[in-house]
KESESE-200632 format. One record per residue: x, y, z of N, C-alpha, C in turn; residue in three letters. Coordinates in steps of 0.001 Angstrom, whole numbers, padded with zeros to 6 digits, always signed. Layout:
BEGIN
XYZXYZXYZALA;...
//
This chain:
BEGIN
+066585+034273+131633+065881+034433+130359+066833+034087+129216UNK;+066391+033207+128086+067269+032910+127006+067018+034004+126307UNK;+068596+033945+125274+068622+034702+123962+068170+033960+122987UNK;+067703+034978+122244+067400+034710+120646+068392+035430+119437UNK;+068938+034551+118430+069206+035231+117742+068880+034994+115948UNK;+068168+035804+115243+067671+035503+113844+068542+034982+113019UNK;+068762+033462+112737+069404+032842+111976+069229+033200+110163UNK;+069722+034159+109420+069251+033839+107801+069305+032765+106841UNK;+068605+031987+106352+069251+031668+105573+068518+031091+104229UNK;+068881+030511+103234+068013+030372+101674+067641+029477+101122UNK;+066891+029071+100404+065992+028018+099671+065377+027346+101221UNK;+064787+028002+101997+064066+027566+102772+062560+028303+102743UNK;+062041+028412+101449+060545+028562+101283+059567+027660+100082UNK;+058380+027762+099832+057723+026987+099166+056852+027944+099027UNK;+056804+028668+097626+055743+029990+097280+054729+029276+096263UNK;+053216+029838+096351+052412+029228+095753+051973+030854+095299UNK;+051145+030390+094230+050713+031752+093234+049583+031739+094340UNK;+049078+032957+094855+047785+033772+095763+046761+034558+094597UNK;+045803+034853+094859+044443+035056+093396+043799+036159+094769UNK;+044137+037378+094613+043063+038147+095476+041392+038031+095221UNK;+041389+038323+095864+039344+038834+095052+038947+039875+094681UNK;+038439+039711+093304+037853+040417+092784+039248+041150+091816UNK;+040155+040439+091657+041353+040660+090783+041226+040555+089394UNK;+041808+040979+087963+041897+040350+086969+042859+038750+086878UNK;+042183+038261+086434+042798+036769+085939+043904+036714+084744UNK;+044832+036523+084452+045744+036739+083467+045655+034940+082877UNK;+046614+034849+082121+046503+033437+081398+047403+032930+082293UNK;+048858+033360+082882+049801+032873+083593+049400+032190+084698UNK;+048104+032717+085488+047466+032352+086687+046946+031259+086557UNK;+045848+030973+085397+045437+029669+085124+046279+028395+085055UNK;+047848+029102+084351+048533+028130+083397+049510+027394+084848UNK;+049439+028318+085771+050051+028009+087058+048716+026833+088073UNK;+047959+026949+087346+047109+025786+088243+047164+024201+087665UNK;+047400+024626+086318+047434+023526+086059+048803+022712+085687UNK;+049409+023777+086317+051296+023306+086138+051845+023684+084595UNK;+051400+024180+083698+052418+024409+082483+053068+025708+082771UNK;+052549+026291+083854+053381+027411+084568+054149+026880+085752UNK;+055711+026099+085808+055595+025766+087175+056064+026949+088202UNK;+056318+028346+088178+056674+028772+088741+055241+029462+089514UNK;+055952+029036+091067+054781+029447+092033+053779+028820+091330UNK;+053841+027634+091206+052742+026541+090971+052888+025456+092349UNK;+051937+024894+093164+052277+023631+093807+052523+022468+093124UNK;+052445+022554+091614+052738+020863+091207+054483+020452+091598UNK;+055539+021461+091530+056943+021479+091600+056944+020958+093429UNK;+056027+022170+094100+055924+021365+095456+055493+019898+096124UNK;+054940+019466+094509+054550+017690+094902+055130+016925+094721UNK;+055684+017119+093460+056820+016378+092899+058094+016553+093806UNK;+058363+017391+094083+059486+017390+095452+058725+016371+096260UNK;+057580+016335+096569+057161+015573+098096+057531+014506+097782UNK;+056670+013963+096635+056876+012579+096124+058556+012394+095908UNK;+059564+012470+095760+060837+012570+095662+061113+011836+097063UNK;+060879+012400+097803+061505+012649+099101+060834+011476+099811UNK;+059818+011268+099332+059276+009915+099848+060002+008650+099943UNK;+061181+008782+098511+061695+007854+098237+063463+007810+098354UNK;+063607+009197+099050+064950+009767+099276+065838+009997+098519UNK;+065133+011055+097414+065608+011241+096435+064826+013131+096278UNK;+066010+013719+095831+066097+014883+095504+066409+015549+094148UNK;+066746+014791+093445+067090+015067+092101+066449+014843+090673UNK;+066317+015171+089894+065385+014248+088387+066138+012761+088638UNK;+064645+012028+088834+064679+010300+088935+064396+009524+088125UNK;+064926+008934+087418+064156+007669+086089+063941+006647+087401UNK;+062433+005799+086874+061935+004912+087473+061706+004298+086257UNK;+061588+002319+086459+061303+001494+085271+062438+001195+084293UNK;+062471+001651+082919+063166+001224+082014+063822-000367+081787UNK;+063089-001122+082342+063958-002485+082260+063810-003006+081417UNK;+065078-003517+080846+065371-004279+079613+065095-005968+079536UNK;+064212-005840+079208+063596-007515+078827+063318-008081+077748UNK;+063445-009234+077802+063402-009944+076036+064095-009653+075288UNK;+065388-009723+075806+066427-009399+074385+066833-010541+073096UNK;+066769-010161+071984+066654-011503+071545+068360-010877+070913UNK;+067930-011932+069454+069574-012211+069161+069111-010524+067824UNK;+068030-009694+067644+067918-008758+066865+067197-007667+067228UNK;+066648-008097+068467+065899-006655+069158+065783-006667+070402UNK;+065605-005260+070761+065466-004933+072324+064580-004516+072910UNK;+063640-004898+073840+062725-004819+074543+063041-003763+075620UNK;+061924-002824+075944+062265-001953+077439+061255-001532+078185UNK;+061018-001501+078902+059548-001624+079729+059460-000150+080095UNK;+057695+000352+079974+057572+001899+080020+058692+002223+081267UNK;+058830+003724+081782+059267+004454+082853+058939+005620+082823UNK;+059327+006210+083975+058920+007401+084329+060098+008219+084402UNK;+060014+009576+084254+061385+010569+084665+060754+011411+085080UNK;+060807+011646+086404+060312+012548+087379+061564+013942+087580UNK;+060913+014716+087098+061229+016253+087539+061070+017187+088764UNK;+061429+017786+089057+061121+018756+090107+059592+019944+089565UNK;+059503+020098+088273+058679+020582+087602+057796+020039+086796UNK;+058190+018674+085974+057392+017760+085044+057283+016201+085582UNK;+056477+015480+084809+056554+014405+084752+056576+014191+083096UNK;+057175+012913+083056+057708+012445+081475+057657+011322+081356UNK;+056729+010473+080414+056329+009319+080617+056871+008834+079124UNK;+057402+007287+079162+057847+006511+078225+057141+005235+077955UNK;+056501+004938+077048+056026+003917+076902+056812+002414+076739UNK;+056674+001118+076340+056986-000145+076603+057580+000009+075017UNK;+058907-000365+074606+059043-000092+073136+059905-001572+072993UNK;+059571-001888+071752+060832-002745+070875+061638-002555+069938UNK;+062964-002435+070651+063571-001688+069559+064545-002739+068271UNK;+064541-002137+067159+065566-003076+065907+066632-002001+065856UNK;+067748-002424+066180+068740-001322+065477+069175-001330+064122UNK;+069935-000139+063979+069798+000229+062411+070283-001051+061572UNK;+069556-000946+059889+070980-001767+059361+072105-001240+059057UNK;+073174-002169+058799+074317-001206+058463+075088-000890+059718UNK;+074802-001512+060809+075136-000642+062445+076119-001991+062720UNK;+077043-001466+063398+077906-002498+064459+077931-002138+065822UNK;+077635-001162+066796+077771-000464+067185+076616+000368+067367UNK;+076123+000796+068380+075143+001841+068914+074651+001985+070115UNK;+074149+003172+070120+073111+003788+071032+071956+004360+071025UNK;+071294+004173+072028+069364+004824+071958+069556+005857+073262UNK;+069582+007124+072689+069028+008475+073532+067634+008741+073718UNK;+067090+009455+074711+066187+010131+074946+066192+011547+075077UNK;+065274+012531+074423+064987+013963+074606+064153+014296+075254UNK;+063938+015104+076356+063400+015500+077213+062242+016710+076376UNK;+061160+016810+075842+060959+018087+075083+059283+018270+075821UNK;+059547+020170+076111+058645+020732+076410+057710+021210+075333UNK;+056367+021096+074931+055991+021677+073261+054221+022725+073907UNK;+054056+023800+073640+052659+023608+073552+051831+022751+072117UNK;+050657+022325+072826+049839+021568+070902+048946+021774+071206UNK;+048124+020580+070185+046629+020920+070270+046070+022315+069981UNK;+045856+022371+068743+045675+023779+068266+044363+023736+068020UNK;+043444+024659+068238+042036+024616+068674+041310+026351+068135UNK;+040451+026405+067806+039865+027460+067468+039471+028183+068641UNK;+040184+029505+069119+040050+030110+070635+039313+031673+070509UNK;+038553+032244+070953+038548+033441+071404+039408+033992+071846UNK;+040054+035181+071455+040856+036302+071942+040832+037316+071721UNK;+040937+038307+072932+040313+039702+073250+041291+040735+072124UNK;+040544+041589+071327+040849+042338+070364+041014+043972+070717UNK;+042308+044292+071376+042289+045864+072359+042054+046768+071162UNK;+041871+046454+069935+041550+047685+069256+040188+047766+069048UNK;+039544+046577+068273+037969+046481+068253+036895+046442+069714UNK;+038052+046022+070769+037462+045417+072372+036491+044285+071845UNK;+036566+043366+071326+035700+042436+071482+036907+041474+071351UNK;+035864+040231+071361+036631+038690+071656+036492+038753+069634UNK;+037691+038034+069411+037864+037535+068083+038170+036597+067927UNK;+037750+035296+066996+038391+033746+066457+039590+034207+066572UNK;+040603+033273+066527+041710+032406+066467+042613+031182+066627UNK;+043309+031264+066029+044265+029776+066402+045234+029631+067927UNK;+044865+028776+068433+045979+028815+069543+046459+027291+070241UNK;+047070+026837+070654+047660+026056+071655+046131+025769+072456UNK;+045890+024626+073035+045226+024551+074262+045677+023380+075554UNK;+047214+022590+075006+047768+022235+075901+049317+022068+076024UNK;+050182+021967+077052+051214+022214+077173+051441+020350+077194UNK;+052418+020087+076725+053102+018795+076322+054185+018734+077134UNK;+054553+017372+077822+055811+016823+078045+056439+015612+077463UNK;+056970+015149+076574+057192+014465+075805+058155+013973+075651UNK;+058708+012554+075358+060171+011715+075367+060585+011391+073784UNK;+061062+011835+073363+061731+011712+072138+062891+010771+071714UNK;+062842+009737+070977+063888+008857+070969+064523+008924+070088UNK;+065854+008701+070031+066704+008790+068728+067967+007436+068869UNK;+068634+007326+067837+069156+006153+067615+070477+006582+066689UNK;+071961+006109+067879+072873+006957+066719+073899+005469+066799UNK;+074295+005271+065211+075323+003679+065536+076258+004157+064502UNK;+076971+003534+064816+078152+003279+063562+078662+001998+063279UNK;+079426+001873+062169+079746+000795+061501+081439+000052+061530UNK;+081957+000989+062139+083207+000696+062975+082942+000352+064447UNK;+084257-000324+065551+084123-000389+066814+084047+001099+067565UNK;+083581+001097+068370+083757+002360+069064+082365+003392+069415UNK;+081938+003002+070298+080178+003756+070915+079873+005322+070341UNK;+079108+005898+069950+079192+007386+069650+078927+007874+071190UNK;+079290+008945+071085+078826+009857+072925+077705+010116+072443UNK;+077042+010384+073643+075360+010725+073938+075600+012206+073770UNK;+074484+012928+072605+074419+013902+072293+074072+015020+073397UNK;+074528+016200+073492+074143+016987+074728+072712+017171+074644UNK;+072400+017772+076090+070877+017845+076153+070298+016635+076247UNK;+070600+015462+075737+070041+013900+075803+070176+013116+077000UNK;+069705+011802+076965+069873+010952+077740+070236+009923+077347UNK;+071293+009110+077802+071708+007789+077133+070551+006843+077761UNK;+070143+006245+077028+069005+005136+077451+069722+003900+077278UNK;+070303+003158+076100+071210+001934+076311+072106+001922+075131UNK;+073231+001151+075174+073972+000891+074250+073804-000879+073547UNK;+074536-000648+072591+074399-002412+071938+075510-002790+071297UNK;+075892-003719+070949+077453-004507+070099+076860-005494+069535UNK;+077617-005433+068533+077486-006718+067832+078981-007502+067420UNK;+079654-008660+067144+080915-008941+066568+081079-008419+065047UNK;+079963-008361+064157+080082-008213+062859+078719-007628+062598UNK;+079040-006455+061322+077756-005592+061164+076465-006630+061098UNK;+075627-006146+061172+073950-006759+060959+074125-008278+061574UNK;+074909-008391+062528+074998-009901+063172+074310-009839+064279UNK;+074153-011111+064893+073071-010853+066412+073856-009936+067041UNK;+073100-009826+068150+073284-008586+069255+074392-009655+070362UNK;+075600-008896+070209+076363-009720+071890+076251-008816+072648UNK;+076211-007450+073070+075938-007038+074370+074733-005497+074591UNK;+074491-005723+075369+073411-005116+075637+073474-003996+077558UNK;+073514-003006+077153+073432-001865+078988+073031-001092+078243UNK;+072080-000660+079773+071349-000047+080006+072574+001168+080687UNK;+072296+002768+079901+073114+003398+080269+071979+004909+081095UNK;+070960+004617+080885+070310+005207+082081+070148+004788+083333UNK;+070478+005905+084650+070538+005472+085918+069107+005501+086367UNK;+068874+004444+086743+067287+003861+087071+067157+003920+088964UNK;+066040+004499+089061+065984+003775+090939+064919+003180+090617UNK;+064869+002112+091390+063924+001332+091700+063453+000987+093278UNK;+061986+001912+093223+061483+002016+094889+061627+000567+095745UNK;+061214-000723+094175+060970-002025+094773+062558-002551+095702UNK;+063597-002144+095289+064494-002881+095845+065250-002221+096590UNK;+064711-001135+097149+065487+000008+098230+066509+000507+097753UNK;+066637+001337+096577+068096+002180+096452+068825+001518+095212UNK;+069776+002750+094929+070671+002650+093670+072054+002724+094010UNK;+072986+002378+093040+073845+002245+092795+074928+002309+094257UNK;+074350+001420+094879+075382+000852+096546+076364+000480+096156UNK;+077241+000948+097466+078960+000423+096817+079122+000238+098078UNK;+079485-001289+098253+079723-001458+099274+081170-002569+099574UNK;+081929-002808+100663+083106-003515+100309+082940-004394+100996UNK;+083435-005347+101086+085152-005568+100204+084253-006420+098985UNK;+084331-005967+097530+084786-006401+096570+082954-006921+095570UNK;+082396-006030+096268+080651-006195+096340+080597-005365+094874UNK;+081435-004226+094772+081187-003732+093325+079956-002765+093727UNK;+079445-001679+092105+078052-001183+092095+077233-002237+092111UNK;+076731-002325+092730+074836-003153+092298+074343-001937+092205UNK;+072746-002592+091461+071987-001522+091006+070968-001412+092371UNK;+070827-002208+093367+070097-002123+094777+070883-002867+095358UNK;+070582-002450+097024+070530-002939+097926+070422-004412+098220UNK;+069369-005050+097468+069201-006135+097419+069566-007232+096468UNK;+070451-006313+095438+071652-007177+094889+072660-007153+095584UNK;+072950-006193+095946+074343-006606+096947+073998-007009+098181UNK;+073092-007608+098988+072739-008565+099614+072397-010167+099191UNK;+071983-010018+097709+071947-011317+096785+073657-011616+096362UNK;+074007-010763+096726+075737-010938+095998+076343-011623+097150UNK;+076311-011302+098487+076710-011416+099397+076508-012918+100205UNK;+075167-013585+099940+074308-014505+100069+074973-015635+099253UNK;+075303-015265+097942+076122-015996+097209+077088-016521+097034UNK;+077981-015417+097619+079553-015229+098098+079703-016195+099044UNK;+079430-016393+100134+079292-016943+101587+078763-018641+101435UNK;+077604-018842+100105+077639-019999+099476+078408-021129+099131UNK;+078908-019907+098416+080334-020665+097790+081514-020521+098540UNK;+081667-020068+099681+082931-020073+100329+083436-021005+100201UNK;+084588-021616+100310+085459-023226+100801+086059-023012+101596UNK;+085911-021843+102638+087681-022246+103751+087014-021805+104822UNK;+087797-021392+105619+087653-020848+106819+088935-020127+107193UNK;+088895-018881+107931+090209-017895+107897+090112-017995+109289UNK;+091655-018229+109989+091439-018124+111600+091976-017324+111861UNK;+091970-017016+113278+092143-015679+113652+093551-015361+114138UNK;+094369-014083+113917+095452-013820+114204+095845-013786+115475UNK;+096933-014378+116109+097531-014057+117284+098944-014457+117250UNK;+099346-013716+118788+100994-013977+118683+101481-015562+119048UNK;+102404-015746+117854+102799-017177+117978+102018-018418+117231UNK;+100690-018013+116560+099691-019011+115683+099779-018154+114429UNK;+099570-018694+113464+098855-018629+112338+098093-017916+111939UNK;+098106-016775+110436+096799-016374+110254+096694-017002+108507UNK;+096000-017599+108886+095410-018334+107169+094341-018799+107159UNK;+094086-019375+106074+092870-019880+105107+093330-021686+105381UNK;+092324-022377+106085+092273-023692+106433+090739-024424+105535UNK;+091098-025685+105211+090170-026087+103865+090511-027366+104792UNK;+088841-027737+104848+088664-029286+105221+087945-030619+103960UNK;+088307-031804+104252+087796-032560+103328+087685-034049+104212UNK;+086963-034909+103603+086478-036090+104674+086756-036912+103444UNK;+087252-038436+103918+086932-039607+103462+086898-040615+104508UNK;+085688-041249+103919+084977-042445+105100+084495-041763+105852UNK;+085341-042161+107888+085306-041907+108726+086108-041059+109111UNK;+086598-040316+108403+087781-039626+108792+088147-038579+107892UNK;+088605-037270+109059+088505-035783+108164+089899-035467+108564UNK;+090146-034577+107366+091592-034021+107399+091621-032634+107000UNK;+093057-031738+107576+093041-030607+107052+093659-030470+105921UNK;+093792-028904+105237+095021-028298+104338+094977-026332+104639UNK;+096295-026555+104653+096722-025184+104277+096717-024730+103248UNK;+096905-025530+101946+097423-025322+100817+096586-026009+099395UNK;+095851-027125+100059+095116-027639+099534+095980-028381+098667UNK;+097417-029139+099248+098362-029663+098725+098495-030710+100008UNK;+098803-030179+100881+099121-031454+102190+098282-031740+102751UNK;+097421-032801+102798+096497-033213+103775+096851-033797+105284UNK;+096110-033126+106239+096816-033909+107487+095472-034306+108336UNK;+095723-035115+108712+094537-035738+109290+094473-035167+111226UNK;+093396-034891+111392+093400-034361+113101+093816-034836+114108UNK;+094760-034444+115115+095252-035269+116114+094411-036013+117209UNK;
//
């Protein structure tokens, strides 16, 4: 007969708010169905699912790509920033940076708000009846953009609480734009994965399938051929070249010797 023995251990549950029958209803209960409560809400349990779909566990920016940059503005295509609790949606923007700027950056704020203020019934424990009032009738998730530059060299830091979304340069104030990153970390489902590091000499790509486009490239452009080490031969880089009928080597790409 085997043993058993009760293993403990934590963050191994997924609690959803339960509604007995014939219970009072509170506002928290509602506000938990529709997620502006995420605790013991399932929306936090979906948004995990969806995460994980894509092998990812953490708050994810999806989208943001920078297109159409001209020589005075910047283009960025909507995205998403997926939460464990929210979703946060960004629309398609064009941005002008300041005048007066040599130098800058575009943050994002993450902001939770209730709005929508609406004429509500609410229960009056002294009179007991329902009474008019003002209230909230939806909970907001919202992306807030801000724009900080200066007029000397030198980037400002991304304000706490923010998100760096991209930076910009110019050579001389109010002159075209010379450089342009994107300083939010983006995944993108389309190209399998972020920021791969892979060697020898492949660098970050932003996918998988740049550093397979890198690699593809590399191997393109090769010119040599490296032979293989052993005792008593050679280990180097051999470069061939032909004229007419007839091909020759180099070691050095200085002595040509023609094949025995």
């Amino acid at each position: 007969m085997s043993n058993e023995t009760f293993i403990p251990i934590s963050g191994n549950e997924v609690k959803v708010y339960f509604q007995n029958q014939f219970q009072k209803i509170k506002a928290d209960d509602i506000n938990r169905l529709s997620g502006a409560n995420p605790d013991n809400s399932n929306i936090p349990a979906i948004l995990a699912a969806i995460l994980a779909t894509i092998g990812r566990s953490l708050d994810t920016a999806i989208g943001f790509k920078v297109t159409n940059s001209g020589a005075a503005s910047i283009s960025i295509e909507p995205g998403l920033i997926i939460r464990l609790d929210a979703i946060f949606r960004f629309p398609g923007v064009t941005l002008v940076p300041s005048s007066g700027s040599l130098e800058g950056i575009f943050e994002i704020e993450l902001e939770e708000a209730l709005t929508d203020l609406n004429t509500l019934a609410f229960w009056d424990s002294t009179s007991e009846r329902f009474q008019p009032g003002t209230g909230p009738t939806r909970k907001a998730y919202r992306v807030n953009l801000y724009e900080k530059w200066v007029n000397t060299p030198g980037l400002p830091s991304i304000t706490n609480s923010r998100l760096g979304l991209l930076s910009y340069k110019r050579s001389v104030i109010d002159g075209p734009l010379t450089e342009i990153k994107r300083l939010l970390p983006v995944y993108n489902p389309g190209l399998i994965g972020i920021d791969v590091s892979l060697d020898p000499g492949i660098l970050n790509q932003d996918s998988l399938a740049d550093s397979i486009n890198w690699l593809f490239q590399h191997i393109e452009q090769k010119n040599f051929l490296k032979t293989t080490s052993s005792t008593g031969f050679d280990d180097t880089q051999i470069r061939f070249r032909t004229q007419g009928a007839y091909a020759f080597w180099s070691k050095d790409e200085v002595n040509w010797y023609p094949f025995a």
